[in-house]
N, C-alpha and C positions, 0 to 999 in steps of 0.2 A: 302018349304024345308028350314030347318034350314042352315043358312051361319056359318061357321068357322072364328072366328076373331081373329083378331094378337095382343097378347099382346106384348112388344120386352123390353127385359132391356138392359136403358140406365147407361152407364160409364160414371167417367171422370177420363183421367189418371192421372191428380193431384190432386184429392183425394186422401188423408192419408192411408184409407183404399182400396185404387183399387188394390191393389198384392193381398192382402186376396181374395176379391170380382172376382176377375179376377180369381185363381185357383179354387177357389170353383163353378163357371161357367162352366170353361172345365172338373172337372170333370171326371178324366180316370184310375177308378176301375174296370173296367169292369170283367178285368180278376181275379178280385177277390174274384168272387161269389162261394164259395165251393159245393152248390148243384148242381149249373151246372158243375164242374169238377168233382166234384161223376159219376153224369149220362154218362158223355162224357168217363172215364174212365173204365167206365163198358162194354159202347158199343166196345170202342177199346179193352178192352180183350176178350168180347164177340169172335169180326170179326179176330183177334187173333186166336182163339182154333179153331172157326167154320167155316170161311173163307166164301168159297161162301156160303154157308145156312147162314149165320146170313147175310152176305150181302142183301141176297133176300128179308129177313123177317123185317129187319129192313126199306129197300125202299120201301115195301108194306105198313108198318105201317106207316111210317112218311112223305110219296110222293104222294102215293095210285097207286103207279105205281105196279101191280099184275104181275109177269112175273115164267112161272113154273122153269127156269133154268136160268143162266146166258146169255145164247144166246141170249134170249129177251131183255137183258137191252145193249147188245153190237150193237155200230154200226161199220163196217168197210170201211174205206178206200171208196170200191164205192160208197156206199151208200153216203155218205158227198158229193161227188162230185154228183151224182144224184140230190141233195138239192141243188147245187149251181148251177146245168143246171133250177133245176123248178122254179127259183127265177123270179119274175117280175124283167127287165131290170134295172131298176130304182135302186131296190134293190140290183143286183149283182153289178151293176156299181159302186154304191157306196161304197161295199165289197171293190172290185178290189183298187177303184182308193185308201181307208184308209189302206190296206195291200199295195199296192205298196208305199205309203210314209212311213209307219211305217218298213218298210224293208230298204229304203233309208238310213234312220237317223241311223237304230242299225247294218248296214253294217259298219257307220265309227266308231262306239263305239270298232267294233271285235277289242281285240287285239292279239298278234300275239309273239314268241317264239323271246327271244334274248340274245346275248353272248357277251361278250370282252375279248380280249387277255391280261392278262400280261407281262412285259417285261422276264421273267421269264419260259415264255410258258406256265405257267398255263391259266385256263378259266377258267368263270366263268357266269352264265347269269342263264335264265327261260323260262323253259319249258310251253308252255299254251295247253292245253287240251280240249276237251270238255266234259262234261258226258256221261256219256254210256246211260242213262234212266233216262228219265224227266215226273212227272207227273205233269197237268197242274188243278188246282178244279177252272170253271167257274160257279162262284154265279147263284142263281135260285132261285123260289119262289116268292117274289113278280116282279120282271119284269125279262124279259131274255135279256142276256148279249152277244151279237154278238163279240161287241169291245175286250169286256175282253178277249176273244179267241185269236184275233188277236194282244192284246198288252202282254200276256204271251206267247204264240207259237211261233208269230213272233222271237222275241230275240233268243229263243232256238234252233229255227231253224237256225237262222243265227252262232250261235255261233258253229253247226255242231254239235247237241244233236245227239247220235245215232238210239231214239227211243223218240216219244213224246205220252203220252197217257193223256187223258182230262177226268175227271169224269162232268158231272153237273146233275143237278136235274130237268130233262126235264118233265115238265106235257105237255097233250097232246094239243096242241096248233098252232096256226098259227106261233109262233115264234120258232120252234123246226128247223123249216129251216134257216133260217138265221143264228142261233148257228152251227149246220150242215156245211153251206155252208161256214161259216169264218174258222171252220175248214181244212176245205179242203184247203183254202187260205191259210192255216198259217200251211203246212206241218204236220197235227194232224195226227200222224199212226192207231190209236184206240177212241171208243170214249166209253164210260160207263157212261148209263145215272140212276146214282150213286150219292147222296147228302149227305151234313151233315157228321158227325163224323165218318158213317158208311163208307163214300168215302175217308176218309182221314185215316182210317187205313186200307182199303184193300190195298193204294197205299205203305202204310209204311212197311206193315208187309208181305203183296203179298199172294193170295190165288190161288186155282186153274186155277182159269179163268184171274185172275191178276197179271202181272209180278209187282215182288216189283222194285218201283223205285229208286234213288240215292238221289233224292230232291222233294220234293214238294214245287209247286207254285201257287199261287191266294189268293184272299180274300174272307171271308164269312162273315156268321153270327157269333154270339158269341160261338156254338156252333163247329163251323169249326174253328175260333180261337184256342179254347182251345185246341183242339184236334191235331193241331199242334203243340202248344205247348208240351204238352204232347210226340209228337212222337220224338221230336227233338232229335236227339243225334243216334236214331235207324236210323233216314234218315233227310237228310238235309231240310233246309227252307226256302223261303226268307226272311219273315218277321210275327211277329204276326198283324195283322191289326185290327183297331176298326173303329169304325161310321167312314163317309167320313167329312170331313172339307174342307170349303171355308174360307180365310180371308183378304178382300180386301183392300188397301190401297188408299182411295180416295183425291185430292186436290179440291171438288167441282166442277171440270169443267166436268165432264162426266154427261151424261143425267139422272137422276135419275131412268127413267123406266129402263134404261139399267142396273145400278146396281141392282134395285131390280129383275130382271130375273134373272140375275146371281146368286145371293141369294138364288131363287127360283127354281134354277136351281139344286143347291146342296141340299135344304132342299128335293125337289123330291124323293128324294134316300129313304128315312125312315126316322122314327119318330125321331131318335138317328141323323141322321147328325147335323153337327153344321154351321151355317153359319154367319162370323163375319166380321162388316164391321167399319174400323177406318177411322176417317176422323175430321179433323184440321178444320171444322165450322159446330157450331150446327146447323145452320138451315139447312144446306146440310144433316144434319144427319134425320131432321124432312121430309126435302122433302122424301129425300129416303123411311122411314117409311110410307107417305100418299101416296106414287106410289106403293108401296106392300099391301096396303091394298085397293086401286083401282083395282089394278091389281087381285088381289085374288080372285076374284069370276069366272072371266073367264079362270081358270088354272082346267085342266081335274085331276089332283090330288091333289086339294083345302084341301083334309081334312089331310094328310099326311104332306104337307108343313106347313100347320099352326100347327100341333102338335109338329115338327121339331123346326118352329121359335118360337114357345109360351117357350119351354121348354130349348130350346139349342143357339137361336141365339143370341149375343150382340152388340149393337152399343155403340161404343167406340170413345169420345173426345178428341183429344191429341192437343197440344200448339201449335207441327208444325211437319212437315215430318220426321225431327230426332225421333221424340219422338214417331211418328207414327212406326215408322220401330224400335227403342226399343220393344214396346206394343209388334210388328208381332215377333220378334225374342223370347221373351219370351212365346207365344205361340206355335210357331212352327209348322205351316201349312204344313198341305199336299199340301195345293195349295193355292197359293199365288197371290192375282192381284196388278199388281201394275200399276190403273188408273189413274197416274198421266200425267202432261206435259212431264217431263225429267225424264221417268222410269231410265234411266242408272247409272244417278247422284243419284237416289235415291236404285238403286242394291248395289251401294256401302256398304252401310251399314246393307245391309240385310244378316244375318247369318248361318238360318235356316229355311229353306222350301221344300219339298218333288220337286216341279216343281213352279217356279217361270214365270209369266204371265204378258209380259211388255206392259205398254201404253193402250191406250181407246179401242183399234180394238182387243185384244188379249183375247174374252172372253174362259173362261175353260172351257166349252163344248168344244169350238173348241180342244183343247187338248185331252177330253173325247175320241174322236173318230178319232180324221185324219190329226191332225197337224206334227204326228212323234215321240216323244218320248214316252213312255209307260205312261200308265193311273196309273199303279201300284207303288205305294206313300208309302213312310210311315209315319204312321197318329199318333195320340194319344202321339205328343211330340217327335216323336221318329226321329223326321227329326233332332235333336240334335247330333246324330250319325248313321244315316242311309241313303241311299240315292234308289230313283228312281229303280225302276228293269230295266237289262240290258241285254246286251251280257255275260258280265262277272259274272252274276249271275248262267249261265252255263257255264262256264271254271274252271278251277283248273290249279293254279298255282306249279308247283314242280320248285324249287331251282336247280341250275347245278352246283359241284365243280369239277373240275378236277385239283388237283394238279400236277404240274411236279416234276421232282428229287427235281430240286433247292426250286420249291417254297414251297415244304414241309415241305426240310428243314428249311425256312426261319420262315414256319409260329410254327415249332414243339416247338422250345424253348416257346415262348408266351401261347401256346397250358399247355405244361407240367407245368409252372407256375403257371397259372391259374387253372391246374386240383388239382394242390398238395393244394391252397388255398381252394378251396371247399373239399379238402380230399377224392377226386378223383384220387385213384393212378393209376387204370388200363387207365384212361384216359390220364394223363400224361404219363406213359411206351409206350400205344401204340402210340401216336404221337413221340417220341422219340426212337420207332423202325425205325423209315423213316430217320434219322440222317445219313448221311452216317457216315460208318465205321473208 
């Protein structure tokens, strides 16, 4: 049997050219491929016109999943819980025990409606809300995704979603329970075993068998990417998401096998994750390298990992910790380790990372599934201005004003100035109806 072997490019951040060499590594066009937003915009007008028939025909063709009606692709309500009574103990327990902490942590995120009085009597504060209808797309295809279930549902639930419905792309499998049963964990109403771009506009545009939802939430393939993209604006998003990213920040004293799992851990996911690891001595950088390639042959997705770190991973040189956490801030991790002695001293300076993962015992898997805050990141740079999914990723915020006499008056003059300056007169007149007489 042929071995898969690790080629890995090495950095150094004082090379002249490492910003060039550095962007051209990460690499995050994805969303730019015009033929796949041709095909993804066809299907979404396709499940548009036809609704549930194009729904059926497209999961038949690209799942193999054959159902004569929508009933077949629906689960409800008991059925999930059915899945999480037939669970080996093992299995449920472990359900239970990563929903009950990831319900802990996004219980204190809720926030909650507030006001203040002015001297004046007016008030003024914010309304918090939650949505009416949330749909949730848990990833599918090459492996099944339990967590994801429970780091999207969860929040939603907590934030008091009225209605949570979850498409994913179930082949028929030993793991269709587990998906199933984290359901039922994470308050899921409906489940539609629905993939791909065809799931992401039934939820946008709603067809017979599907209520349209408010937002759409989860990550996919490039496929399901675009297709939200695409719907945005028709119904809300959280985020466009691309390949998953590791990028560790090491000071050499963590075990080297332990960093290369972690590595090993992200490149796991597909061929496209990126897994990048900086660290301030090169021979720490060598070992790491020869405990990934020891390691590799006894990893049950040997061939996936090495196509992931041949393609996408880089080991990266820096002078020392600052420069190290420069490097991480210009790249902008979804998830971030920070295996050093004094993670906290070294948070200081970190600026940009989706979830941030402190000291030698804090590996991201453990995040992955049970540490508490959501797995759902954003990836592809975008931790620049985006953060984590949450509670408040189902709330909406409405503004409260309630002027009194006085402070109508107080605020009309400023009001009517300011309207005449944009040559807004209706807008000036009517704040200066409130003038008293």
């Amino acid at each position: 049997m042929r071995r898969p072997r690790l080629n890995i490019d090495f950095l150094t951040a004082s090379e002249p050219d490492f910003g060039e060499r550095l962007a051209a590594a990460l690499d995050r066009r994805m969303l730019l491929d015009e033929d796949v937003t041709g095909r993804v915009r066809a299907i979404l007008e396709d499940v548009r016109a036809r609704g549930d028939e194009a729904i059926l025909e497209y999961t038949r063709r690209f799942d193999g999943l054959a159902a004569a009606d929508m009933a077949g692709l629906t689960v409800e309500r008991g059925q999930m819980e059915q899945a999480l009574e037939r669970l080996p103990a093992a299995s449920s327990g472990a359900l239970r025990h990563a929903a009950e902490r990831i319900r802990r942590y996004h219980q204190a995120q809720k926030q909650g409606s507030w006001q203040y009085t002015e001297e004046d009597g007016s008030i003024y504060g914010q309304k918090v809300s939650a949505l009416a209808r949330v749909g949730i797309y848990v990833p599918g295809g090459k492996a099944s995704y339990p967590s994801s279930v429970l780091m999207l549902a969860i929040p939603a639930s907590v934030a008091g979603v009225g209605e949570i419905i979850a498409t994913a792309p179930l082949a028929h499998g030993a793991g269709n329970d587990t998906v199933l049963a984290a359901a039922a964990l994470a308050d899921v109403d409906r489940l539609y075993t629905v993939g791909g771009a065809q799931a992401i506009g039934a939820m946008a545009y709603g067809a017979a068998s599907i209520a349209k939802v408010d937002k759409i939430a989860g990550p996919g393939n490039i496929y399901v990417a675009v297709a939200k993209k695409l719907v945005f604006g028709e119904v809300g998003i959280d985020m466009i998401a691309g390949p998953t990213e590791l990028t560790v920040i090491c000071d050499g004293g963590t075990d080297p096998d332990w960093i290369a799992m972690d590595l090993f851990s992200q490149a796991e996911h597909d061929e496209q994750a990126q897994s990048i690891l900086i660290a301030t001595d090169a021979a720490y950088l060598e070992a790491v390298a020869a405990a990934m390639k020891r390691q590799l042959p006894n990893m049950e997705r040997r061939e996936i990992i090495a196509a992931s770190i041949n393609s996408r991973a880089l080991f990266i040189l820096a002078g020392d910790l600052r420069q190290a956490a420069a490097v991480s801030n210009r790249i902008a991790p979804e998830h971030l380790e920070l295996s050093v002695e004094d993670p906290a001293a070294l948070l200081e300076h970190i600026e940009h990372a989706g979830a941030i993962f402190m000291g030698r015992y804090s590996a991201e898997a453990l995040g992955d599934y049970c540490a508490g805050p959501s797995h759902v990141l954003p990836t592809s740079g975008t931790a620049r201005f985006s953060s984590a999914l949450g509670v408040p990723d189902f709330q909406k915020r409405s503004s409260i004003i309630h002027c009194s006499a006085k402070g109508a008056a107080t605020l009309a003059p400023t009001a009517a100035e300011l309207g005449r300056n944009e040559n807004l007169h209706a807008h000036a007149r009517s704040a200066e109806y409130r003038l008293p007489k």
